[in-house]
Structures are given as C-alpha cells and as structure tokens.
N, C-alpha and C positions, 0 to 999 in steps of 0.2 A: 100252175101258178102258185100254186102250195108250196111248191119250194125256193121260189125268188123271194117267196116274203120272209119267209124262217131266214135265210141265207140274209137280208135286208137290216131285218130287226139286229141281229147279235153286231152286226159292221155299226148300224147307228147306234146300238147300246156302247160299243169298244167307242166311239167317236166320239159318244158325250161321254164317255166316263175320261179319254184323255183330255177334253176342254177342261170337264171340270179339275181334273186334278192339274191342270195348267196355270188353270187359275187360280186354285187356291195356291198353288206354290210359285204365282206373281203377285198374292197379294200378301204370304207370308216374307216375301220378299221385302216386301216393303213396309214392312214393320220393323227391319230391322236396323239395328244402326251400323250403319258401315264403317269401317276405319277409312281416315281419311286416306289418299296417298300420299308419297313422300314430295310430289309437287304442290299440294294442297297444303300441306306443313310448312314445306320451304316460303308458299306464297302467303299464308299466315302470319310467320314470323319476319316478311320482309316488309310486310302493312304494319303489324306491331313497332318494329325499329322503326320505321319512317317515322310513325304517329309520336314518339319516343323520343325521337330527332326534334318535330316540330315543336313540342312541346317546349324541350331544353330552349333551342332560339329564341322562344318566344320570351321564357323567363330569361336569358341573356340579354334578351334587348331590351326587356324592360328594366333588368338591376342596371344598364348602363346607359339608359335615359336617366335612372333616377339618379346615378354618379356624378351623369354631367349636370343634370341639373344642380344638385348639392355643392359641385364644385364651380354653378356659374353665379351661385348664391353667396360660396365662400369669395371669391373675387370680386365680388358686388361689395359686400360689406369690406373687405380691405383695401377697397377702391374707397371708401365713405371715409373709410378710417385715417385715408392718408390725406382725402379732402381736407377732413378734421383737425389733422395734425399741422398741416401746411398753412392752414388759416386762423390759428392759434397763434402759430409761428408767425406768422406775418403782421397779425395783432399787435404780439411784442413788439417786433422792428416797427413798425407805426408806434405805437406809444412811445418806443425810447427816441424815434425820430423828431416826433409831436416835442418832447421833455426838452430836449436838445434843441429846438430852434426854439422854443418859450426862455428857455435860460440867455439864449443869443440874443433874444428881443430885447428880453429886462437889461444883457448888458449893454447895449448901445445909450439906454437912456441913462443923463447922467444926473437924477436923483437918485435911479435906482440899482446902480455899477456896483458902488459901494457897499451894496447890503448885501445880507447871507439870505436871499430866499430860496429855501427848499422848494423843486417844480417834482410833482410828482403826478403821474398819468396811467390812466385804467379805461383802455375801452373808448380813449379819445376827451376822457372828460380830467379835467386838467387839477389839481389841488396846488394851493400855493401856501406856502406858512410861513413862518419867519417874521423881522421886525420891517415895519415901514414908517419915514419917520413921518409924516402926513397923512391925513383923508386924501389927500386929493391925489400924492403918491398909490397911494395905498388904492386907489380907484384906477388912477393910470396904471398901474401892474396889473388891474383885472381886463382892462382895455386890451392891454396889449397880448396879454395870452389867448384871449380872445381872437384876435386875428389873425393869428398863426393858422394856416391849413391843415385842418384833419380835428379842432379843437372841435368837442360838441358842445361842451359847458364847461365851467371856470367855477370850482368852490375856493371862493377867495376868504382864507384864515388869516390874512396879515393881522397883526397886532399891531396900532400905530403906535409907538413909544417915545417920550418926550425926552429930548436933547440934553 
C-alpha cells in the first residue's frame, strides 16, 4: 500500500500544479487587453459613419426648417407690403375720384358754374377754397360736397366776396 500512495501524491502534486498554473495563465489572460479584430474595427467605424450620418440629417433638416420658415416670413411681409401698396393706391383713385364728382356737383349748380373752386381730397375729407359770391352759396357748396359718396368731411374755406 506504500506504494500506491507515493505513486498517488506526485500524480495529485502534477495535477494541482497544472490547474494552478492553468489558472493563473486564464487569469493573466485576462488582464490583458486584446486588439480588437478587423471585423470589430470594420463594425466600429460603420456605427461611427452611421452616428456621423444621423447627426449631418438632422442639422440638414433643421437649417432647412429654419430656411423655409425665413422664407415663409419673407413672403408674409411682401404679401403685407403689396397689401400696403395696393391700398394706398386705391386711396388715391378714391380721392381723385371723391375731387372729380365734388367739382361735377358744384358744376351743375348754376350759382356755383361760374366760380374757380379749388376741391381738394386726402383720405375722403374734402377742402374747398376759392371765392363764393354768398353765405348761402357758400353753404350750398358745403352741402353739396357733402353728398358726393366716399366724402367723410367737408373743410369749407370759401371766402364770400362782394360783387
């Protein structure tokens, strides 16, 4: 029996001494740092470009939200602008319209044919200047400008002047 045991121990000595040096050279192993492979690089740099990609789109889409907005702002206000301009413009042709049937009223009346009244119109309100030879002329001219359409108010400057 003496010599199964001798013959026993050196087999179990050789058996832990190759676990252990198994181990230690699985856990030197594992210290260390590996290079990656060249599919781990490839797969690296194909998440980087994606990420790279997303990024660019996203500033794309935003500098071309904020384009169209800018340019749905410039067409807003050129749209105001032409409101503006058109209704200026139409002002005028009403005023010189308003001037023109006030001058056509005073001429049918025949105290007031003969006279030189200046009609002049801003905005629907009517000025009249020039001689009238009465008050009461000179009231009828304010009358009558008066009822012309589009008229707001009548600043009547006749000057009555005697014959």
């Amino acid at each position: 029996m003496n010599s199964s045991v001798t013959t026993q121990r050196p087999v179990n000595r050789i058996a832990s001494i190759l676990a252990v040096s198994a181990l230690a050279l699985g856990l030197s192993a594992c210290g260390k740092n590996e290079e990656p492979t060249v599919g781990q690089r490839l797969d690296s740099t194909v998440e980087k470009t994606e990420q790279a990609a997303a990024d660019a789109r996203a500033k794309t889409e935003s500098a071309m939200n904020n384009a169209e907005n800018k340019m749905e702002q410039s067409a807003a206000n050129a749209e105001a602008t032409a409101r503006d301009a058109t209704s200026t413009a139409k002002a005028s042709i009403d005023d010189a319209t308003i001037t023109a049937k006030v001058n056509a009223t005073l001429a049918k009346d025949p105290d007031l044919s003969a006279l030189k009244i200046n009609v002049d119109t801003v905005g629907g309100k009517v000025t009249l200047n020039g001689p009238a030879p009465t008050t009461v002329a000179r009231d009828r001219a304010e009358t009558l400008a008066k009822s012309v359409e589009g008229v707001t108010a009548v600043n009547n400057q006749l000057v009555v002047t005697a014959s």
